[in-house]
C-alpha positions in Angstrom: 130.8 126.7 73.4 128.2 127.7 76.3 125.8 125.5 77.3 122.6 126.8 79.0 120.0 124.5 80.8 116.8 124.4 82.6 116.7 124.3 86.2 114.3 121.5 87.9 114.5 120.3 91.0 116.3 117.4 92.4 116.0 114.8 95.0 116.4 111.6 96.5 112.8 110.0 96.3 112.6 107.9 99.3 109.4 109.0 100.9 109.1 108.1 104.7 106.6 106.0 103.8 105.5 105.6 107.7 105.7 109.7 108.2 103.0 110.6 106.2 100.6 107.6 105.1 101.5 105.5 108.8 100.3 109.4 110.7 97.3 109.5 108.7 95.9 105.8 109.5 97.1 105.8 113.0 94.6 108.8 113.6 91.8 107.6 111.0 91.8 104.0 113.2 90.8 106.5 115.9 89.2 109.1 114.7 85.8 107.0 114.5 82.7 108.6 116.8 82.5 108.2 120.1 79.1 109.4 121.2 76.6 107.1 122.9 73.3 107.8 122.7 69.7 106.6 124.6 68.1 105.1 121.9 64.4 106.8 123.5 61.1 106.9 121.1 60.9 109.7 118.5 63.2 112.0 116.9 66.4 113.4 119.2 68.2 116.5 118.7 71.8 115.6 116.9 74.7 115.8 119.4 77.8 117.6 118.1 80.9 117.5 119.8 84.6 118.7 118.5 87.9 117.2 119.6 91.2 118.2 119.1 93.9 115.9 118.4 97.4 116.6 119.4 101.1 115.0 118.2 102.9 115.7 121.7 102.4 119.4 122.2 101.9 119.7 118.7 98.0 120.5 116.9 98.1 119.1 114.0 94.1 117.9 113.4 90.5 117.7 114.7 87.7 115.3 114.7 84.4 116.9 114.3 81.7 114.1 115.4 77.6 113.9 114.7 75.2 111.8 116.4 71.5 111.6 115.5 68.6 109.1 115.3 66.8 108.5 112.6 64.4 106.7 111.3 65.0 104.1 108.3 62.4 101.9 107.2 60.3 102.2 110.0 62.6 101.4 112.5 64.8 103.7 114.4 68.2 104.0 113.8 71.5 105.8 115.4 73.5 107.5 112.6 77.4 108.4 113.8 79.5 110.8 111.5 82.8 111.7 112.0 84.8 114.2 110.1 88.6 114.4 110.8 91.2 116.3 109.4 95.1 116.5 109.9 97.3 118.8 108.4 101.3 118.8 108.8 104.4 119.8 107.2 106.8 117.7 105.2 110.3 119.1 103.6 108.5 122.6 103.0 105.1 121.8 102.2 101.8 121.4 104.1 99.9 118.4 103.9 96.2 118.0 104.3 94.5 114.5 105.1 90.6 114.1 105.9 87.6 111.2 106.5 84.4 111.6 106.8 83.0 107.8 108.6 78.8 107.4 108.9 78.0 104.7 110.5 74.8 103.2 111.2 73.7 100.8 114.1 70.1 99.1 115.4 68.6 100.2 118.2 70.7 97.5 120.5 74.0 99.1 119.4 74.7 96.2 116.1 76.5 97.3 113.1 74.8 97.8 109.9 76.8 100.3 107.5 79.8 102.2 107.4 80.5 104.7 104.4 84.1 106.5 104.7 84.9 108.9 102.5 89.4 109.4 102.4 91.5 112.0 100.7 95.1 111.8 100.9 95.5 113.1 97.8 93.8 115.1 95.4 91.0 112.0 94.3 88.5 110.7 97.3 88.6 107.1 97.6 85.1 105.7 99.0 84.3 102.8 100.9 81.0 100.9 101.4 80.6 98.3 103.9 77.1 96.6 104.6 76.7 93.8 107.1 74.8 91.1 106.6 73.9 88.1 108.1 77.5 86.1 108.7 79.2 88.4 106.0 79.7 91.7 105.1 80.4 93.4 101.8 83.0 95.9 100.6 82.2 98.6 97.9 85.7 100.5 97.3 84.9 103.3 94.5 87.9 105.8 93.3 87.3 108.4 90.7 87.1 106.1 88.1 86.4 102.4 89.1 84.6 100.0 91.8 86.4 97.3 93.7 83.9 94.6 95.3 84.5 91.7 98.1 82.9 89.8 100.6 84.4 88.6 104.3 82.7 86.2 106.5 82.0 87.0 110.2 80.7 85.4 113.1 79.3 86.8 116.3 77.8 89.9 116.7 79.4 93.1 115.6 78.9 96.4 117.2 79.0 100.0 116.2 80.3 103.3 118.1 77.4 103.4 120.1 77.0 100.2 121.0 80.2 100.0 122.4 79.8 103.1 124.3 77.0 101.9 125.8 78.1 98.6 126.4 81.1 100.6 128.4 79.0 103.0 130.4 76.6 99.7 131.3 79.6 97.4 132.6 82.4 99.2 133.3 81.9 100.2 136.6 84.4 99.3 139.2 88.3 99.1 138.6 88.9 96.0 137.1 85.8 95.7 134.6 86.4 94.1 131.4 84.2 94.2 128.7 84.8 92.7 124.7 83.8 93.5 121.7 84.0 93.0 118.0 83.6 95.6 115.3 85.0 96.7 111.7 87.8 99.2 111.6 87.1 100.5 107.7 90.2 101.8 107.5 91.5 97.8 107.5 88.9 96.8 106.1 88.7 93.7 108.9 86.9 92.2 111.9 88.8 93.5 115.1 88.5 92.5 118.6 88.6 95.1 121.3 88.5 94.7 125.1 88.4 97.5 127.8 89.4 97.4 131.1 88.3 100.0 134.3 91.2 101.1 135.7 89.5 104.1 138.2 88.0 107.5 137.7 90.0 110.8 137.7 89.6 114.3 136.9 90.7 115.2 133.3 91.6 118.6 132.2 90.9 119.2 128.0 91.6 122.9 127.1 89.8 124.9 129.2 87.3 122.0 130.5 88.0 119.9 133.4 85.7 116.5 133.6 85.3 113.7 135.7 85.7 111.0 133.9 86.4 106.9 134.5 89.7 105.7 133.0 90.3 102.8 130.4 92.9 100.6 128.8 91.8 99.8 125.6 93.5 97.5 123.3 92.2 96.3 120.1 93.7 93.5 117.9 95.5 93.1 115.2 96.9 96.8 116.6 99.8 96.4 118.8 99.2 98.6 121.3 97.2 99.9 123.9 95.2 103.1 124.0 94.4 104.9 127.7 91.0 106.6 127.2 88.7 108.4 129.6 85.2 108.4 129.4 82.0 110.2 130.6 79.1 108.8 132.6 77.1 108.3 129.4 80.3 106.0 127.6 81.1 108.6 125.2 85.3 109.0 125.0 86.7 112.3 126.3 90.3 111.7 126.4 92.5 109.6 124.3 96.1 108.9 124.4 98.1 106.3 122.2 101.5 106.3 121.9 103.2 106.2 118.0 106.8 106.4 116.4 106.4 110.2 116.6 105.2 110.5 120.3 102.0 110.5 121.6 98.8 111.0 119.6 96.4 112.9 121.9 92.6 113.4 121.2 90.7 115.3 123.8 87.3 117.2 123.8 87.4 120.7 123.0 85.1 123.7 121.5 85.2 124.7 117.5 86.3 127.8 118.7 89.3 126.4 120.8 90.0 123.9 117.9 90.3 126.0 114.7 92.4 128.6 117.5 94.9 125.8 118.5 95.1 125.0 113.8 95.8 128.7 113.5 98.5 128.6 116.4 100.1 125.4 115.1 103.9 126.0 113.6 103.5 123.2 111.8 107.1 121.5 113.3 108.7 118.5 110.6 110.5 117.4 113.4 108.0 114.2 113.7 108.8 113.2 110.3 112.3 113.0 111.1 112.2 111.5 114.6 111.4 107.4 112.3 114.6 108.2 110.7 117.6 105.9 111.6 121.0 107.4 111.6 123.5 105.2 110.0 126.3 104.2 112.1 128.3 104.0 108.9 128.2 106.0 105.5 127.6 103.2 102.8 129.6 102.8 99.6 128.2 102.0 96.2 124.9 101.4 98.4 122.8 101.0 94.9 124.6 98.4 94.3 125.7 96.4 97.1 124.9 92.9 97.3 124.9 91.5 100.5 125.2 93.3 104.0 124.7 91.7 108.2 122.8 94.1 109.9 121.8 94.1 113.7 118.4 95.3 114.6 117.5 96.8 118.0 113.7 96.9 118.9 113.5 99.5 122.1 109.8 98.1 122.7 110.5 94.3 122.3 107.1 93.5 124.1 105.9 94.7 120.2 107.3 92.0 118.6 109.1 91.6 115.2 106.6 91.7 112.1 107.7 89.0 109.6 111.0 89.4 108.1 112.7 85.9 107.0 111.9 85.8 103.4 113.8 84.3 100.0 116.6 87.0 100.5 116.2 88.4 103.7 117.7 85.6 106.8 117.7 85.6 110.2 121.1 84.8 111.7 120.9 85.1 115.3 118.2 86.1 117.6 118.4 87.5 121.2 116.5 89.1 123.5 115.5 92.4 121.8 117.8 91.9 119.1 118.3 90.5 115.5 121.4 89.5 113.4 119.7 89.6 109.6 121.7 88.9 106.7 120.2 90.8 103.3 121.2 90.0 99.6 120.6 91.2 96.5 118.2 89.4 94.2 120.2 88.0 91.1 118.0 87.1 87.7 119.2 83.9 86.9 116.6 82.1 85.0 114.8 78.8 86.2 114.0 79.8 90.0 112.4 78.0 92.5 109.1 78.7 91.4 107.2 77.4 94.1 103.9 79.5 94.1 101.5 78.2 92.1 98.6 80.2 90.0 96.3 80.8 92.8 99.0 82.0 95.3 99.9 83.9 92.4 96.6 85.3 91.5 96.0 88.1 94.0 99.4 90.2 92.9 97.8 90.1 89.2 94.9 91.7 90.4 93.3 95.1 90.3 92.1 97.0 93.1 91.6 100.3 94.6 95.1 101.1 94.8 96.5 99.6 92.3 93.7 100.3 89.4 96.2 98.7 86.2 92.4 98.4 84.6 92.6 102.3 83.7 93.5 102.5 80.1 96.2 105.2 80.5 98.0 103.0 82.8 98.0 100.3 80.1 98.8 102.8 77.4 102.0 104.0 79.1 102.7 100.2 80.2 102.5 98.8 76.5 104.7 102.7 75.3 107.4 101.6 78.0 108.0 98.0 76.8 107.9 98.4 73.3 108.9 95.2 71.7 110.5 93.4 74.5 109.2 89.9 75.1 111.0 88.9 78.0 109.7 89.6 81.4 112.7 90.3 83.4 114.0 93.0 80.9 110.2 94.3 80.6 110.3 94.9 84.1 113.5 96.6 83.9 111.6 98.6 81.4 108.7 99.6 83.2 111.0 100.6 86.8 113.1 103.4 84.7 110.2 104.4 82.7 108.5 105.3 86.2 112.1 106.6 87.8 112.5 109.0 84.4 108.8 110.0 84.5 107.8 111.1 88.1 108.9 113.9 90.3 109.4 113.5 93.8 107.0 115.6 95.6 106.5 115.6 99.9 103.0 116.7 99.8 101.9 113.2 98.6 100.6 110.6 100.9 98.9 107.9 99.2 96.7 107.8 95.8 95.6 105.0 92.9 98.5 104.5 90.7 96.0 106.4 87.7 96.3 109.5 90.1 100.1 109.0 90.2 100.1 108.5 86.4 97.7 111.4 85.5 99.9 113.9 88.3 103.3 112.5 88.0 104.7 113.4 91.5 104.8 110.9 94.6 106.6 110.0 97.3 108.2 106.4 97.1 104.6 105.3 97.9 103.5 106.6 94.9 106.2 105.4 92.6 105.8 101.6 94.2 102.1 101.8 93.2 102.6 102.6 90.2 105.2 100.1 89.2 103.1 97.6 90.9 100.4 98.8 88.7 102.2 98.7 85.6 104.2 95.7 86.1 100.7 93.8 86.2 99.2 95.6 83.4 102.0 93.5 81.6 101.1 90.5 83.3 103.4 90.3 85.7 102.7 89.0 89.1 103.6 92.1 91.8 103.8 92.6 95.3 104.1 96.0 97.7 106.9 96.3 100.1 107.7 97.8 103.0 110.5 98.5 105.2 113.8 100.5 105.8 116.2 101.5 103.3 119.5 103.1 103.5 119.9 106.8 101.4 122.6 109.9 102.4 123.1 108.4 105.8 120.1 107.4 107.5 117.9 104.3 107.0 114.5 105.4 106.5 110.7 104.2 106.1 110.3 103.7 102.8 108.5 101.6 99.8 109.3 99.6 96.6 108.0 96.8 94.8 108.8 92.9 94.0 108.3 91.1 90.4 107.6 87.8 90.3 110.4 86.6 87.7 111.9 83.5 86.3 110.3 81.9 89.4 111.2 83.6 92.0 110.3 87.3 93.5 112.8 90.0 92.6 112.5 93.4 94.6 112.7 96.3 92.0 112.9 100.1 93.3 111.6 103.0 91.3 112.3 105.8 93.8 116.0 104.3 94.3 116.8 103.1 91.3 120.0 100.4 91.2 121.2 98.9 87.8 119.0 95.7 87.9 117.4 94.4 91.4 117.2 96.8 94.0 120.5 96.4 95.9 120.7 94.7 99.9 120.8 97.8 101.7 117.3 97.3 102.7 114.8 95.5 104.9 111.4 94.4 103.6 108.9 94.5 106.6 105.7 93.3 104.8 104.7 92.3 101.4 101.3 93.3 100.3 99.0 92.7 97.2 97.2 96.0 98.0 94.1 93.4 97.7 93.0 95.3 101.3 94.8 98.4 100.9 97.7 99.3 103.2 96.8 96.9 105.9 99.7 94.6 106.1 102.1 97.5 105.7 100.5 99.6 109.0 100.1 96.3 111.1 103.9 95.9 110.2 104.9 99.3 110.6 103.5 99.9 113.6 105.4 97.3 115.5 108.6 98.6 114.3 109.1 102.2 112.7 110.2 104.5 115.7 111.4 101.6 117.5 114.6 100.2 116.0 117.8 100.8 115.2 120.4 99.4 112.7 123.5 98.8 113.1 126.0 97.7 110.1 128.2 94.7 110.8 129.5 93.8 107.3 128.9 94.7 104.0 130.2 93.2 100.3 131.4 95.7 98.0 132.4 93.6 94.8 134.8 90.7 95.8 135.3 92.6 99.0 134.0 91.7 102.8 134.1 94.6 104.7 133.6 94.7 108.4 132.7 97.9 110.1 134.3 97.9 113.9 132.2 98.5 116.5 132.2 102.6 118.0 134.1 103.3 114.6 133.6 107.0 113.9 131.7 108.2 110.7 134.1 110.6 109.6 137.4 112.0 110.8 139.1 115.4 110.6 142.7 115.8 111.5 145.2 118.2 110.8 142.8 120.0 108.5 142.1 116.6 106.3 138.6 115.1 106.1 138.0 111.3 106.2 134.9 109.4 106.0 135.4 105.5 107.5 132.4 104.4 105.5 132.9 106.1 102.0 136.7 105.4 102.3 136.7 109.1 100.5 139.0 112.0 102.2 139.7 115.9 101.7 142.5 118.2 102.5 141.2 121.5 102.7 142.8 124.3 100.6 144.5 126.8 102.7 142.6 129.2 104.5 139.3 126.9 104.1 137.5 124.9 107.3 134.8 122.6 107.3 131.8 123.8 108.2 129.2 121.0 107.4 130.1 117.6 107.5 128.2 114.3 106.9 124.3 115.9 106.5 122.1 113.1 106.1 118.7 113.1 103.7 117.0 115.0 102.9 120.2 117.2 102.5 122.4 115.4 100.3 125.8 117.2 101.4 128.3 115.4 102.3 130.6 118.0 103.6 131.2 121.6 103.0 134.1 123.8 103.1 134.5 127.6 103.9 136.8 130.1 103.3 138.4 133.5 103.3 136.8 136.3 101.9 133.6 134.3 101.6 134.2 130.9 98.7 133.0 128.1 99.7 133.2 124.6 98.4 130.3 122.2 98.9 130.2 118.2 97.9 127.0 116.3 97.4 126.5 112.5 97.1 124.2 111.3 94.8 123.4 107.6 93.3 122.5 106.5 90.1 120.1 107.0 87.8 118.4 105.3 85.3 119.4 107.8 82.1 119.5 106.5 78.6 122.3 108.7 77.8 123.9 109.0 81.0 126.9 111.8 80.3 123.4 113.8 79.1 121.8 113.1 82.1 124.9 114.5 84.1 125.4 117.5 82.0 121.5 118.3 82.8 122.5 117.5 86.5 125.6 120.2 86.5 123.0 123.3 84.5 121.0 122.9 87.7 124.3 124.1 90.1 125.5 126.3 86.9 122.8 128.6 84.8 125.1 129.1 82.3 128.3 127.5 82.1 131.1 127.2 80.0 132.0 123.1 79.2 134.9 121.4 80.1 136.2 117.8 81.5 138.5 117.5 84.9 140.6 114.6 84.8 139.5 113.1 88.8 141.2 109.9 90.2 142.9 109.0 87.1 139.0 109.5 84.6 138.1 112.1 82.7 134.6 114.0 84.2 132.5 116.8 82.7 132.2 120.2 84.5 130.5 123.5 83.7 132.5 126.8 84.5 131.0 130.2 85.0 132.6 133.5 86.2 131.3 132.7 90.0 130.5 128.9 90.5 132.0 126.1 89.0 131.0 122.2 89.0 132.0 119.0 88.4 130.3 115.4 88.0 132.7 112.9 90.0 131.1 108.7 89.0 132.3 106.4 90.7 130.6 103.1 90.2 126.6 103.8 91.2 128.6 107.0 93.3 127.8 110.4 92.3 129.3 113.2 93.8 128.7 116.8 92.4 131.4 119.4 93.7 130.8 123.1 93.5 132.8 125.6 94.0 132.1 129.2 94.7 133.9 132.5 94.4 135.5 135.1 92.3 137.5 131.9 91.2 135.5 129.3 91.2 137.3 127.2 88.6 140.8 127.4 90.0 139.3 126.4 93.3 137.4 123.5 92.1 140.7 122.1 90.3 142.0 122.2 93.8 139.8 120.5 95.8 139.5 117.8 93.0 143.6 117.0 92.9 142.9 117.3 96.5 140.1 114.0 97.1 141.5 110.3 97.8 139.2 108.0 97.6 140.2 104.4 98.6 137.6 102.0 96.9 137.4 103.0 93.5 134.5 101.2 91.6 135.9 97.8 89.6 133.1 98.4 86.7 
């Protein structure tokens, strides 16, 4: 019998959460208009001015600002637009991100209306914002619905003007402070800003050089400081704020000099992977481990830590700059504490931009998923495989309305939390959007997944990496959002720590087992041409003649290690985790036609079990289970088969799975 299958592609769907949607608001949170104006009788002449923005050396954007006064009602008014655009690569594929901001502000600088316009996707997603007297109100519009909210304010708010004039009137010796209080849209909040003189220098943008007076801006709830460099006339010239991929520099620039610098750009991924956090240990069984002491690093303590003690999630020791944290896995017992009540409760069954569970298709597929089932733990079961069976992992997303994710079916893990989220509370259950680390092919990376409020008690479920049941330990939750305000908890987390820690593994349970990891222990080992890895407790001898030439890639390669050998076969091993398949031996025959067009069938008996294998004339491949473990072997070569029979008699592997 032959067996021929269709070839898709296949990967790991963590996202980087922080890489692509964390870039994007970091520069949109700047990328508001920074031209003053002189708010003189009759009609002025708009002002246009381009900047380009930089990721260390790297273009990757522009802001494009407008300034104009008009008249509105009778009374003059100063109207600010900014248009801003990033685009970057990620795994392969270019990304493109834009806002457009208006704002509008009162002849004495005062805030009246913001509009934003945001595409991070392929839908816009609009936001209104009037102020009013001791409140303002929030329009959100996406394609297909309108979100509405009121927040209360006090003081006086100001606009991009006003605060550039309030700069260039009072900032005029070193040490000059002035405050201020505005609306970052983006959040969708009050912030506080202050500025502080610290002299006047010459800077040098391109092919400009400009006096200009230097400031320290820092703005809260944001973390971090800002150095910026204005002109006589307040308006920003320079800006440089530090990130988790290096410095984010705006500076002012020419349309000419700007679209030349986009067309020069290589576009470098290296950003993306500079948040990622090499494990010092290659976890076992990781989809399913249920408890694991990790030690946290911060290199910038002076950030501090966002909020991580939570129901499963405990601080065991705290030092300067360091954190002992003890994570478990979330077990559906029935009859938990239960201590939220309906209003805490009420904002994670709500809709909102985000998370727009009002569509009727997201209903439609939420009711096809659950069928019959009455019970909400295994409905929610339900609904997290029906999302990890249905969507395709795809790098160009950043952030969309779960509809969008529905209607496209390709995310990121961002995308395949929101739509969980969405579709958990379509079915009435209560749901919450996390962020935080999580460990896949050895590295712990930003990434997102969701919690279910359950029998009492919140329950983290994973979409993008699926477990059997509750999402396993080997993660850290950073923040926990309703999405009621967008991503705001999740960037105000993220930016205090993405970039700036590392993990280190002290102990791990894998079954009834306690496992310490020694400090300085090696990841993997090769002596006397045998392969060990101290995490997986897996090892190789090489067939005669072969050497390893790769060994312990991390995501988004999945290879584990990779053998070479005379005359050109190679052997390469990949490590996979499980997946939520009905049929699972169909689901890993569909995994071995992607390695093998058209192979012959056949099962390889492999530490004492039986696995299935295709076999053609110049590749062979196996499907090796162990526990929530997946490893695909391949073998290439005039005799493929032969060799893969080899190198299978050939792996130990010390901690075989108990079920």
């Amino acid at each position: 019998m032959r067996m021929e299958l269709k070839r898709r592609g296949w990967r790991e769907r963590t996202g980087l959460f922080f890489g692509a949607a964390g870039l994007a608001w970091l520069f949109f949170l700047r990328a508001g208009p920074g031209l003053s104006a002189t708010m003189s009788s009759g009609p002025k002449e708009a002002d246009q001015r381009w900047f380009k923005v930089n990721l260390e050396s790297e273009t990757i954007g522009y802001i494009k600002e407008t300034g104009s006064r008009v008249q509105q009602s009778g009374r003059w008014r100063w109207r600010s637009v900014s248009e801003s655009k990033i685009t970057i690569n990620r795994l392969g594929q270019k990304i493109e991100m834009t806002l457009r901001a208006e704002y509008l502000e009162r002849e004495d600088g005062r805030l009246e209306k913001i509009i934003t316009d945001q595409v991070l996707s392929s839908s816009r997603v609009r936001t209104e914002i009037q102020v009013l007297e001791n409140k303002f109100e929030i329009k959100t519009m996406t394609d297909k619905q309108t979100f509405r909210r009121e927040l209360p304010y006090d003081g006086q708010l100001l606009g991009p003007m006003g605060i550039g004039l309030l700069s260039a009137e009072s900032l005029n010796s070193p040490g000059d402070k002035i405050e201020y209080r505005t609306i970052l849209p983006e959040l969708g909040r009050v912030v506080s800003g202050e500025r502080e003189l610290v002299g006047e220098e010459e800077v040098e943008c391109g092919r400009n050089k400009i006096r200009a007076r230097k400031i320290i801006e820092k703005i809260s709830p944001l973390v971090t400081s800002r150095e910026v460099w204005l002109d006589a006339d307040g308006n920003e010239i320079k800006a440089v704020e530090p990130s988790p991929f290096g410095q984010l520099i705006t500076c002012l620039s020419s349309e000419q000099e700007v679209m030349e610098a986009m067309a020069a750009s290589t576009g470098r991924e290296q950003f993306f992977f500079s948040s990622l956090i090499k494990a010092d240990v290659r976890l076992p069984q990781a989809r399913r481990l249920e408890r694991l002491v990790v030690r946290l690093t911060h290199k910038k303590p002076e950030l501090g830590w966002p909020e991580l003690e939570n129901e499963y999630q405990k601080i065991l020791e705290k030092n300067n700059g360091s954190l002992a944290v003890e994570l478990s896995r979330v077990i559906i017992k029935g009859g938990g504490p239960g201590k939220l009540q309906a209003a805490e409760l009420k904002p994670y069954l709500e809709a909102s931009s985000y998370l727009d569970f009002n569509d009727p298709e997201i209903k439609k597929a939420a009711a096809q998923a659950i069928g019959r089932e009455k019970d909400a733990a295994p409905r929610a079961l339900k609904l997290r495989d029906w999302v990890s069976e249905n969507l395709t992992f795809d790098p160009g997303f950043v952030f969309a309305p779960a509809s969008e994710v529905l209607r496209d079916k390709k995310a990121t893990c961002a995308g395949y939390a929101a739509l969980l989220a969405a579709l958990l509370r379509a079915s009435g259950i209560p749901s919450s959007y996390l962020v935080g680390l999580a460990y896949v092919n050895g590295v712990w990376g930003g990434h997102a997944w969701v919690e279910a409020w359950l029998d009492g008690q919140w329950v983290p479920l994973d979409a993008a990496l699926p477990s059997p049941g509750p999402a396993d330990a080997a993660r850290l939750a950073i923040a926990r959002s309703s999405l009621k305000d967008g991503l705001t908890e999740s960037l105000l987390a993220a930016q205090r720590f993405f970039g700036y820690v590392t993990v280190e593994v002290l102990e791990f349970n894998l079954g009834q087992r306690t496992i310490q990891v020694p400090a300085g222990q090696p990841l993997y080992e090769i002596k006397n041409g045998k392969y060990w890895n101290n995490g997986l407790q897996i090892g190789l001898r090489a067939p005669d003649g072969f050497n390893f030439s790769e060994v312990d890639r991390t995501w988004p390669d999945k290879t584990l290690l990779a053998l070479s050998g005379p005359d050109g076969p190679t052997v390469r091993i990949l490590q996979e985790s499980w997946f939520p398949a009905d049929k699972p031996e169909q689901h890993l025959w569909k995994r071995l036609g992607q390695e093998v067009r058209e192979g012959r069938p056949a099962y390889l008996t492999v530490w004492g079990k039986r696995h299935p294998a295709l076999v053609s004339g110049e590749v062979a491949a196996a499907a090796v289970k162990n526990g929530v473990d997946l490893f695909i072997v391949i073998a290439r070569g005039a005799n493929s088969e032969k060799l893969l029979i080899q190198v299978l008699n050939n792996l130990e592997n010390k901690l075989m799975a108990i079920r």
